[in-house]
C-alpha positions as CSV (number, residue, x, y, z in Angstrom):
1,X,14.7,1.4,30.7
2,X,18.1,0.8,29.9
3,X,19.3,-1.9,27.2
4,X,20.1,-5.0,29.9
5,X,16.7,-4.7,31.3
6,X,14.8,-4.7,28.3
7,X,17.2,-7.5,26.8
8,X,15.5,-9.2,30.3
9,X,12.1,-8.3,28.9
10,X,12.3,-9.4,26.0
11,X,14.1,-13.3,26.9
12,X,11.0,-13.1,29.1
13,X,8.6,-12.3,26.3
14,X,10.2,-15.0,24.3
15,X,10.9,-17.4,26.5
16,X,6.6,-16.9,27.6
17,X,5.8,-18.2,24.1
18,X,7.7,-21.7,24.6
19,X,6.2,-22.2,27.9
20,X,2.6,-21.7,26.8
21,X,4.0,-23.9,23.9
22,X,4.7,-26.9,27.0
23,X,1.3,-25.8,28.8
24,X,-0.9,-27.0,25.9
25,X,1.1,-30.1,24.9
26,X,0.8,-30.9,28.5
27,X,-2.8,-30.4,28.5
28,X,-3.1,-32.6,24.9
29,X,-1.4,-35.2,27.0
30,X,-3.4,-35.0,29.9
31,X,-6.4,-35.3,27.7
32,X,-4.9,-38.4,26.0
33,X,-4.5,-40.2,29.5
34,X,-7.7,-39.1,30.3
35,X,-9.1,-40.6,27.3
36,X,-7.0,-43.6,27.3
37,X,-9.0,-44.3,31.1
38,X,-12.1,-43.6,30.0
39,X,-13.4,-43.5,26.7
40,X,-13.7,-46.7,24.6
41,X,-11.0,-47.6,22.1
42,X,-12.4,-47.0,19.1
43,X,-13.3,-43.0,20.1
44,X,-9.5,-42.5,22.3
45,X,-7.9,-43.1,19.2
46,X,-9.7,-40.9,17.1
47,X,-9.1,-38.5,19.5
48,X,-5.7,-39.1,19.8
49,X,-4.9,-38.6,16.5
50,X,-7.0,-35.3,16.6
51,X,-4.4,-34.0,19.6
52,X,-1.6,-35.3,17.1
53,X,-2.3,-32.9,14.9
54,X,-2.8,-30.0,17.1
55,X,0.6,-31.1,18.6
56,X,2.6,-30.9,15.5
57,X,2.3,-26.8,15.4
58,X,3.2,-26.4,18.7
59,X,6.2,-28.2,18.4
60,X,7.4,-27.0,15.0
61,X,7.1,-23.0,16.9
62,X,8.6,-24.3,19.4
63,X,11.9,-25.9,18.0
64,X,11.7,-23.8,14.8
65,X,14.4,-21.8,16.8
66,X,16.8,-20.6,13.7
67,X,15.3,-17.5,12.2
68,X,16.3,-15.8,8.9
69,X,19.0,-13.8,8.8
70,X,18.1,-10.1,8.2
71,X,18.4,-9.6,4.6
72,X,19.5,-6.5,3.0
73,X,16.4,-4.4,1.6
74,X,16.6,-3.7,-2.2
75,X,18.7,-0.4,-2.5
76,X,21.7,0.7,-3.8
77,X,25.0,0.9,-2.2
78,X,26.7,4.2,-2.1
79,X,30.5,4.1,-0.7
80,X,32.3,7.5,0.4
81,X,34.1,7.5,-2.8
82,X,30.4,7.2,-4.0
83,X,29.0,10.2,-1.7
84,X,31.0,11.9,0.4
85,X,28.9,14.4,1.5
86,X,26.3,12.3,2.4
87,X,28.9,10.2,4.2
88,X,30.4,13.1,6.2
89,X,26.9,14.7,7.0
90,X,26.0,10.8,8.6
91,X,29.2,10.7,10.5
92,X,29.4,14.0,11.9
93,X,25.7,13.7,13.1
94,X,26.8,9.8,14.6
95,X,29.8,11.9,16.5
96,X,27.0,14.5,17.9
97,X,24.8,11.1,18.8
98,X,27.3,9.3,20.0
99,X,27.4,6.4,18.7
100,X,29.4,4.8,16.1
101,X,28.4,5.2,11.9
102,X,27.0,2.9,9.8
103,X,29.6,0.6,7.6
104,X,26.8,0.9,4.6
105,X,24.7,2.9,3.2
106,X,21.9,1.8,0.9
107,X,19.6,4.3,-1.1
108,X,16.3,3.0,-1.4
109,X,12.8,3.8,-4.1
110,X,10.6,4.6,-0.9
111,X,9.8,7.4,1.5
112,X,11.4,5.8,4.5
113,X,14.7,6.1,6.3
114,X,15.8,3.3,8.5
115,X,18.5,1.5,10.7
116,X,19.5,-2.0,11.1
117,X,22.0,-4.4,13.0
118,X,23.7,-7.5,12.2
119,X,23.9,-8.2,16.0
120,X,25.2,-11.2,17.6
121,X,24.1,-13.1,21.0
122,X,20.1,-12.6,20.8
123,X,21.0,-8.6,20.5
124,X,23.7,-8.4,23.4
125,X,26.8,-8.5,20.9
126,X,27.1,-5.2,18.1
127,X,27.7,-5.8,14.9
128,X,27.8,-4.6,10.9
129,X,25.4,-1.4,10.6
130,X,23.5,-0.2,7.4
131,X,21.1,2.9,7.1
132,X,18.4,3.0,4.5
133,X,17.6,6.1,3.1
134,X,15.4,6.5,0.6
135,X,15.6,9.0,-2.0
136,X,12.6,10.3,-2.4
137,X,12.7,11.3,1.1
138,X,15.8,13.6,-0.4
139,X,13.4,15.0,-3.3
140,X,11.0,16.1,-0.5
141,X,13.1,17.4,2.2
142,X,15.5,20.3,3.1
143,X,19.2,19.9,4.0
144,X,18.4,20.6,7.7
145,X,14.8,18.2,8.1
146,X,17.6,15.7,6.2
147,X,19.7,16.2,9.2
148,X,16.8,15.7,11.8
149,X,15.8,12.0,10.5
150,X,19.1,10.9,10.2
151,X,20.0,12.2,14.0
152,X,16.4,10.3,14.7
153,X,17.4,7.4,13.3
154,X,21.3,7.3,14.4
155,X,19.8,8.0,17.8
156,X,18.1,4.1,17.7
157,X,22.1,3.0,17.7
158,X,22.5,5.0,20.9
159,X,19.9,3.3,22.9
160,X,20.6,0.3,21.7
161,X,17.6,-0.1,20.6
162,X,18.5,-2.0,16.2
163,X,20.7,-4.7,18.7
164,X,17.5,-5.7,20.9
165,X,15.6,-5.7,17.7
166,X,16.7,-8.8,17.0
167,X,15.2,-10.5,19.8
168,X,12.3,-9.2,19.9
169,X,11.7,-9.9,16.2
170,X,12.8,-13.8,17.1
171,X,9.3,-13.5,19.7
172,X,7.1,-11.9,17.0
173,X,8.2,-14.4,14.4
174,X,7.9,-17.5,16.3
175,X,4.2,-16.6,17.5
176,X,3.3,-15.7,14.5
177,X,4.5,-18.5,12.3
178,X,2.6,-20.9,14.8
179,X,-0.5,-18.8,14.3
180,X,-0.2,-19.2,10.5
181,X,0.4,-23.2,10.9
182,X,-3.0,-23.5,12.7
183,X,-4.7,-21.3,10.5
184,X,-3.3,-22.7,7.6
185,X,-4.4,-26.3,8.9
186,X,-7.9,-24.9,9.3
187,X,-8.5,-23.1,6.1
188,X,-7.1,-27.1,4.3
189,X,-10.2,-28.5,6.7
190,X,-12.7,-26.2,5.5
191,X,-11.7,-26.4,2.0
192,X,-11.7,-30.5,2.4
193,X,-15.3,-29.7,3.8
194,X,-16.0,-28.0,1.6
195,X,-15.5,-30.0,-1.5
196,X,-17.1,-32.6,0.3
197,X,-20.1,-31.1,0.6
198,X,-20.1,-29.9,-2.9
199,X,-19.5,-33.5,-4.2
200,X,-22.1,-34.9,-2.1
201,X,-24.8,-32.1,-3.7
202,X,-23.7,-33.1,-7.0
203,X,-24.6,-36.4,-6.5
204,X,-27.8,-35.5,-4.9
205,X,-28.6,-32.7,-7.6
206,X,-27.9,-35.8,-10.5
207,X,-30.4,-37.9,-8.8
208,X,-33.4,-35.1,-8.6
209,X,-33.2,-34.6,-5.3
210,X,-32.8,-31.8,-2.7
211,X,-29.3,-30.1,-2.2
212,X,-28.1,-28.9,1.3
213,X,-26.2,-25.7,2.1
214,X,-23.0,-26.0,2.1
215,X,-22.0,-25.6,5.8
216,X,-17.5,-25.4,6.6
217,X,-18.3,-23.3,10.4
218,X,-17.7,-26.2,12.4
219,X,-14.7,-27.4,10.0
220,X,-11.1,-27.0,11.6
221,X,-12.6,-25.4,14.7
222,X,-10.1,-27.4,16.9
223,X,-7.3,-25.7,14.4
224,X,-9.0,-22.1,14.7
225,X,-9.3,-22.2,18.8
226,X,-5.8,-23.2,19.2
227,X,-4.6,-20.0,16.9
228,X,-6.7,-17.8,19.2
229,X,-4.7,-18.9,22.1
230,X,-1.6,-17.8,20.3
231,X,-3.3,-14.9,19.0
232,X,-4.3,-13.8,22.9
233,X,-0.6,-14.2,23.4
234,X,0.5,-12.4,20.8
235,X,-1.8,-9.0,21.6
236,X,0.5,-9.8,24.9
237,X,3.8,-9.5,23.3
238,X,3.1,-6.6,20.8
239,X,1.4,-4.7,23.0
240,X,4.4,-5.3,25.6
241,X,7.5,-4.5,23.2
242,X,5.4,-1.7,21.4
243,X,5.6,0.7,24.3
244,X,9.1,-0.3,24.7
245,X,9.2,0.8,21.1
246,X,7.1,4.1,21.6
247,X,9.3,5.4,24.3
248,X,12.5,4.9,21.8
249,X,10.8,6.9,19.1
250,X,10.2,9.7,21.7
251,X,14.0,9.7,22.6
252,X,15.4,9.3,18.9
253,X,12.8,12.4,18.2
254,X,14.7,14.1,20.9
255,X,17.9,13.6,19.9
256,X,17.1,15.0,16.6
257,X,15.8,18.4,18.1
258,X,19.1,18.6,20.1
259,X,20.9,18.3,17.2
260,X,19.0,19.6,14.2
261,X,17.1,21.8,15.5
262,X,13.7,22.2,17.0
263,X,11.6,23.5,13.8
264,X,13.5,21.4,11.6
265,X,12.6,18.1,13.4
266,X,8.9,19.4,13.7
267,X,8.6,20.2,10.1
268,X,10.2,17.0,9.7
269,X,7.8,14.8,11.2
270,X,5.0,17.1,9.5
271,X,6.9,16.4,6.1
272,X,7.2,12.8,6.0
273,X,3.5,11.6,5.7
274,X,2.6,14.4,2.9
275,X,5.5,12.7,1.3
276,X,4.4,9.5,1.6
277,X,0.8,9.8,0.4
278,X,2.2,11.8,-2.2
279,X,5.0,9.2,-3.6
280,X,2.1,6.9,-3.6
281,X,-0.2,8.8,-5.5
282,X,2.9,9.3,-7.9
283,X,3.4,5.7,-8.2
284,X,-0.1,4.8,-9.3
285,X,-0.8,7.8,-11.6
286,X,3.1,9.0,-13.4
287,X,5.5,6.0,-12.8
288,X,3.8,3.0,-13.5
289,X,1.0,4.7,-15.7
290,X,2.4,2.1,-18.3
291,X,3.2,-1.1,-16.7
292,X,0.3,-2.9,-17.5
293,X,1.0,-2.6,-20.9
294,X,5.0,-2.9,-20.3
295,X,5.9,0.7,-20.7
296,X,7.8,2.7,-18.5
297,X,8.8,6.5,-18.6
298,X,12.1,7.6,-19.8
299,X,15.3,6.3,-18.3
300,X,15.8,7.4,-14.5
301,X,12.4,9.2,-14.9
302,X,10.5,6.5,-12.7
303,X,11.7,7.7,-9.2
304,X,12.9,11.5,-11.5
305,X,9.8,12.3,-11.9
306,X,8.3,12.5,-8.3
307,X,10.2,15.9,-7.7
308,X,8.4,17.4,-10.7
309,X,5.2,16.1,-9.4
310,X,6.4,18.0,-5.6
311,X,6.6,21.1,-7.5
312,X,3.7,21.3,-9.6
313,X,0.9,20.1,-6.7
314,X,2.9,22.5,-4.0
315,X,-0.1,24.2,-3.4
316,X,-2.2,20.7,-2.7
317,X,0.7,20.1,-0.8
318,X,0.6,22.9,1.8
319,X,-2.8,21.7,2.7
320,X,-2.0,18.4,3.7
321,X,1.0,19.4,6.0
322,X,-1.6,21.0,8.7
323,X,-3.5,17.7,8.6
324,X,-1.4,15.5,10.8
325,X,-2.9,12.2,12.1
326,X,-3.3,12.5,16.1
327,X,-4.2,9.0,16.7
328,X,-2.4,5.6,16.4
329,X,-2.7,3.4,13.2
330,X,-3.3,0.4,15.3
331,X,-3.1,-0.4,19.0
332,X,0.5,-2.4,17.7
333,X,2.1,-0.1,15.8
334,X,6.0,0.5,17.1
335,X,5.1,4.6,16.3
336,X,3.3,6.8,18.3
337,X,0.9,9.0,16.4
338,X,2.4,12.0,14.3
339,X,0.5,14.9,15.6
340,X,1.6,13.7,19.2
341,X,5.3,13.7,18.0
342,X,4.9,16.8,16.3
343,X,3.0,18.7,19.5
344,X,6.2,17.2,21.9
345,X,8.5,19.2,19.8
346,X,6.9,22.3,19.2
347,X,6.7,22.3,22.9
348,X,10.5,22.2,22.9
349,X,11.8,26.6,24.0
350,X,13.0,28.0,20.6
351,X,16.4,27.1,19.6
352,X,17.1,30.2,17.1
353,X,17.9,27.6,14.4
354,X,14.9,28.3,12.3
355,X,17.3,29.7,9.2
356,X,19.3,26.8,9.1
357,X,20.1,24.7,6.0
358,X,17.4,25.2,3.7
359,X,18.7,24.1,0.7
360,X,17.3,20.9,-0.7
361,X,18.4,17.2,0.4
362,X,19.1,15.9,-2.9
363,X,21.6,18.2,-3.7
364,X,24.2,17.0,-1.4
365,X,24.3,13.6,-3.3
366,X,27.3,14.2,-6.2
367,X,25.5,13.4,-9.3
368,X,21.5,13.0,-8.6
369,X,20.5,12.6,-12.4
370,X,23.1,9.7,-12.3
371,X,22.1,8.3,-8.7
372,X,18.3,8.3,-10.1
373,X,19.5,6.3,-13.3
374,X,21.6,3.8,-10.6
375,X,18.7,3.2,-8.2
376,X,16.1,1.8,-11.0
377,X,18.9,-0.7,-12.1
378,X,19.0,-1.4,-8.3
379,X,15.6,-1.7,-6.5
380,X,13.5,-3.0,-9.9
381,X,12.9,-6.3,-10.9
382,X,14.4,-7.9,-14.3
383,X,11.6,-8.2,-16.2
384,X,10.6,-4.8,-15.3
385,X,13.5,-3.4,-16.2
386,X,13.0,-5.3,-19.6
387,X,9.9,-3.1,-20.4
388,X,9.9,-0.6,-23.0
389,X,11.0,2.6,-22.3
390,X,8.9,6.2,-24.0
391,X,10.8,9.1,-25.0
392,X,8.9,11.7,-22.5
393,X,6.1,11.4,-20.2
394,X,3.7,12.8,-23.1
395,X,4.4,9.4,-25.1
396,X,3.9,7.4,-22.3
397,X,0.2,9.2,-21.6
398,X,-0.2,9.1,-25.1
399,X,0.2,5.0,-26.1
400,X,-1.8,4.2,-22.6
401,X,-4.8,6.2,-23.4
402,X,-4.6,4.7,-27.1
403,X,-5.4,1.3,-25.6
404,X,-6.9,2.2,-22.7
405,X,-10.1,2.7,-24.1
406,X,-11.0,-0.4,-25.6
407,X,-11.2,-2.6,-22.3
408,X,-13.8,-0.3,-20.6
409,X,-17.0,-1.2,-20.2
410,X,-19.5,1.3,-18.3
411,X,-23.1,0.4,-17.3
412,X,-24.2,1.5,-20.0
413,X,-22.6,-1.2,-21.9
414,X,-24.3,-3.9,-19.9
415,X,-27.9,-2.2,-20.3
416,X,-27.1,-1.7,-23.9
417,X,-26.7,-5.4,-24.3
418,X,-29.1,-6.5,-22.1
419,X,-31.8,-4.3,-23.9
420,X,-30.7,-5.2,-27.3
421,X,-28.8,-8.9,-27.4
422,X,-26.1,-6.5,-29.8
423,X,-22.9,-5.2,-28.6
424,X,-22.9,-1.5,-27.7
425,X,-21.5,1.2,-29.8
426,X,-21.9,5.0,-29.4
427,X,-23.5,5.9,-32.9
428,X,-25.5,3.0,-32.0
429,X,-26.7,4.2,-28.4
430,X,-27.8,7.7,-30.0
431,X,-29.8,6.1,-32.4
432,X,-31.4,4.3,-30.1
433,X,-32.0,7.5,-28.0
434,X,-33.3,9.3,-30.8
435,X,-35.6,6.4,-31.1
436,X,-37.2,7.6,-27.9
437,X,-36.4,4.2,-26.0
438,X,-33.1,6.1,-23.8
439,X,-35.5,5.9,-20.3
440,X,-36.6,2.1,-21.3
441,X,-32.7,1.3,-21.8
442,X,-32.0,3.4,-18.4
443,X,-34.2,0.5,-16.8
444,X,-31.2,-2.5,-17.8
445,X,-28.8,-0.3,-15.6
446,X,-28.0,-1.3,-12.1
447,X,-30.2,0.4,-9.8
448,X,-31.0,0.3,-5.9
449,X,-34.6,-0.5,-4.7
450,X,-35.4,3.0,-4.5
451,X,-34.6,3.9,-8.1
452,X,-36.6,0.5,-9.4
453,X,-39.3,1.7,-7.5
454,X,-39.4,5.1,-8.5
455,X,-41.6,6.3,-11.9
456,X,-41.4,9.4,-14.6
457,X,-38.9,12.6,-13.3
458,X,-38.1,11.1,-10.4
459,X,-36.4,7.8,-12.1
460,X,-34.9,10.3,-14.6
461,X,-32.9,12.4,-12.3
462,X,-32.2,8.6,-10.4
463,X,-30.5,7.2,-13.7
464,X,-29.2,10.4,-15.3
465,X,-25.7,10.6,-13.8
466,X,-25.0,7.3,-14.7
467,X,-26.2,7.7,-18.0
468,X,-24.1,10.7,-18.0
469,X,-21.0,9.6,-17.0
470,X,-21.5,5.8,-19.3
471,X,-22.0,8.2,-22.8
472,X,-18.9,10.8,-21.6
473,X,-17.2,7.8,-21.2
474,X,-18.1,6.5,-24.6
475,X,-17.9,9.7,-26.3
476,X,-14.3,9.7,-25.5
477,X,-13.5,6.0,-26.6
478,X,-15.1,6.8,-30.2
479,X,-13.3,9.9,-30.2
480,X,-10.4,8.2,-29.5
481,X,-11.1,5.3,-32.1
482,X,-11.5,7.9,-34.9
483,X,-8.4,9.8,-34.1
484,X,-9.9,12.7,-32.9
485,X,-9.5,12.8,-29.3
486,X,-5.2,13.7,-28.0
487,X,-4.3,14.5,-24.0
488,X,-2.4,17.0,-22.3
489,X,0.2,15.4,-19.9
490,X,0.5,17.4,-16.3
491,X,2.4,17.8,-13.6
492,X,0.1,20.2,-11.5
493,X,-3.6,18.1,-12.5
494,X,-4.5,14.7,-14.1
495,X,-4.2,14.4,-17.7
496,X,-6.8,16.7,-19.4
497,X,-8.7,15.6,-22.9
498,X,-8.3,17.9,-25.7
499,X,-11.5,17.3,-28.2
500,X,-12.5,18.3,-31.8
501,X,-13.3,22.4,-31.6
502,X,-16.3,23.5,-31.5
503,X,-17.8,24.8,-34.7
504,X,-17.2,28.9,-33.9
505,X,-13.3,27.6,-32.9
506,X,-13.7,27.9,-28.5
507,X,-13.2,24.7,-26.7
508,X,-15.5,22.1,-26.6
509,X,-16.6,21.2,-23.3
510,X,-18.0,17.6,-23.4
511,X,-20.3,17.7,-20.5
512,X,-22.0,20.5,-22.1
513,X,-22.1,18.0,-25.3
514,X,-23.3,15.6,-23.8
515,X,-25.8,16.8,-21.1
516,X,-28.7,17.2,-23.9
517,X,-28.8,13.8,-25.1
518,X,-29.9,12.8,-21.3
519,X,-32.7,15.3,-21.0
520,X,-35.9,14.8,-20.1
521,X,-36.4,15.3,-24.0
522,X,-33.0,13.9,-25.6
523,X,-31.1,15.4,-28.2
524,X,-28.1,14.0,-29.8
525,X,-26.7,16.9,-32.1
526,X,-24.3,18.3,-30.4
527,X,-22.8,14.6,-29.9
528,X,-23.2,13.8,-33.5
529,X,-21.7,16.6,-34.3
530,X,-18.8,16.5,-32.2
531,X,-18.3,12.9,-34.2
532,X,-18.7,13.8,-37.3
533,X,-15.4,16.2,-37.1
534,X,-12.7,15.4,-39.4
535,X,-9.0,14.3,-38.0
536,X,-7.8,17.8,-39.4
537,X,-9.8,19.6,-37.5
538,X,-8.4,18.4,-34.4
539,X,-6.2,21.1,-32.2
């Protein structure tokens, strides 16, 4: 479909959405004559101002014709002075598209690499162009795969395809924001309901009498059917500019085999979603181990470190890369499925390029360690960037887990205190075990019917993880308390304890420790004596 006719489709899409708008204002108005005929006074204008309100969304879609303009994504600007072999790998590969480069280039904190347009006329005018590239997408790819998603994404200027975007963004906007007005409208009626209800039980409740259920369903049902009609229309126009979308991503991926190269595209497409489960995963576990207690790793460190993390877990790594997703994310999404990308190329007759460029992405950039530095100042926030900042990543492990321990509370905890009316402590809970009341404790925890039910053994092995896990977990805390406990910060695995040694000098492994204390006949030595260790005997 070439770029006039689906600028046609997508006027038609849009221009759909203000005609239903018309349809149902007609029909409130037909309803209000009808009303105004037939019904007495005192009901027609309670309806009418019913059909006021369902009115007012429709026309705020419908003349709520101004939409934002595209605002830059957080990133950092790089100019050829800046780059230049970044600059001249993008505008040799626009040449090979056809099409004409970018004027900006923004690096960006996220495994993504995108195109936009500042177009004019509804999509039918060109104008400014910006790529997005972000850099851990450089930490994780080769020189040549590098090539393949900029060719993919310089192909979506070739078709057209960032200039029409505008449009059909305008469409998805517009129904949507009328969706949210009803269903907005709706949730303030249940929640007036609501309250209602609750005020009237009150009352009732003060006076000794019987309280009623408090009952929103029927609350804002006018609001909730009207955002169903939108909705219907909506499942329309996604579905409708989706495949539009699908069929673009087919011909960008394409391009990118033409001109990167068949096996680099593939291994491309196979890269980018180990990537991006993996920059995730790096997120939530290295960079912002410390946030909640505002710390964060050393200075450029917080997007640094996710190459170290790619090299240590390689072998996890090559795992995941045969594991591609063969079905869509959602009946909407603009991207076909992976694996069905990643087939279509393979398909493609060798091109003899499999040699080419293998060196890694980020070294084309002029000063990475710099750029890495640059791009936290860019994409985080001020008060982030305010946080304290650790000399190393051990530091950082280090002051987390020092604090870390004393907001956790494990079921144990809650039994403890439910049992006793005391608050828990470890030397506390063993004497309690050595007591011989552990399995009359192990009835406070949460359990399912089944476990309630069950009597003697069978409860035991029930209730025995739990109790295993809820004393590991407050072995380490007192260990930790008394100075004794340190842990070993990793690249290739999570962060690893390191206890007290055992008495004869090996390791101490703490499930062995603490394993006996939850026996069918409990005994707490080897815990109290992994306690009773001095700071200076500590590895």
């Amino acid at each position: 479909m070439g770029a006039t006719l689906r600028a046609v489709r997508a006027l038609v899409l849009l221009a759909g959405f203000y005609l239903l708008g018309v349809l149902l204002l007609a029909a409130l108005g037909g309803i209000d004559w009808l009303l105004s005929v037939y019904a007495p006074t005192s009901i027609a204008v309670k309806l009418y101002v019913v059909s006021g309100l369902l009115a007012v969304p429709v026309v705020r879609g419908m003349f709520m014709l101004r939409t934002p303009r595209d605002e830059e994504e957080p990133g950092l600007p790089v100019t050829e002075a800046d780059e230049p072999e970044l600059w001249r790998m993008v505008r040799e590969l626009a040449d090979e598209v056809g099409t004409r480069a970018p004027s900006r280039i923004l690096l960006t904190g996220d495994v993504n690499a995108a195109v936009a347009e500042d177009a004019r006329l509804l999509g039918l005018r060109s104008g400014p162009r910006r790529l997005y590239l972000g850099v851990p997408l450089l930490q994780g790819l080769s020189q040549a795969q590098l090539r393949s998603v900029l060719a993919h994404e310089l192909g979506h200027y070739s078709n057209s395809d960032t200039r029409l975007a505008a449009l059909t963004v305008r469409g998805r906007a517009q129904v949507l924001r009328t969706i949210t007005h009803f269903e907005q409208r709706a949730d303030r009626t249940a929640a007036r309901e609501q309250a209602r209800q609750e005020k009237k039980n009150a009352k009732a409740e003060e006076k000794g009498k019987e309280t009623q259920e408090v009952d929103t369903g029927h609350a804002g049902v006018t609001y909730r059917t009207m955002a169903k009609i939108y909705v219907g229309y909506a499942k329309l126009y996604f579905r409708a500019t989706q495949s539009v979308s699908r069929r673009q991503e087919y011909a960008a991926d394409a391009a990118a085999a033409r001109i990167a190269g068949r096996d680099a595209t593939a291994s491309a497409l196979r890269e980018i979603p180990v990537l991006d489960s993996a920059f995730a995963f790096y997120m939530n576990c290295y960079a912002t181990l410390g946030v909640g207690r505002r710390l964060l790793p050393p200075r450029g460190e917080m997007f640094g470190g996710f190459g170290r993390m790619l090299s240590g877990r390689s072998l996890e790594l090559v795992e995941q890369r045969g594991d591609l997703p063969t079905g869509p994310t959602s009946p909407y999404d603009s991207h076909p499925p992976i694996g069905e990308r990643v087939r279509r190329i393979e398909e493609l007759p060798d091109d003899g390029r499999a040699d080419e460029a293998r060196g890694a992405a980020l070294d084309i950039l002029t000063a990475p360690v710099r750029t890495l530095d640059a791009l936290e100042d860019a994409v985080l926030s001020d008060e982030v960037r305010g946080y304290a900042r650790t000399a190393d990543w051990q530091e950082l492990l280090d002051r987390v887990m020092a604090t870390s321990f004393g907001v956790g509370r494990t079921p144990l905890h809650r039994a403890y205190v439910t049992y006793t009316g005391e608050e828990p402590t470890l030397p506390a809970v063993l004497d309690l075990i050595e007591d011989g009341r552990l399995w009359e404790l192990a009835k406070r925890l949460p359990l399912s019917d089944e476990a309630a039910a069950a009597q003697g053994r069978v409860f035991r092995e029930f209730v025995r993880p739990t109790l295993r896990r809820s004393l590991a977990s407050m072995a380490l805390a007192e260990l930790n308390a008394r100075s004794l406990l340190r842990w070993e910060f990793s690249w290739e695995r999570s962060a690893i304890p390191l206890l007290p040694p055992a008495p004869d000098g090996t390791d101490t492994d703490l499930d062995a420790v603490v394993a006996p204390a939850v026996a069918d006949t409990p005994d707490t030595a080897a815990l109290r004596a992994l306690l009773t260790t001095t700071p200076e005997g500590q590895l």
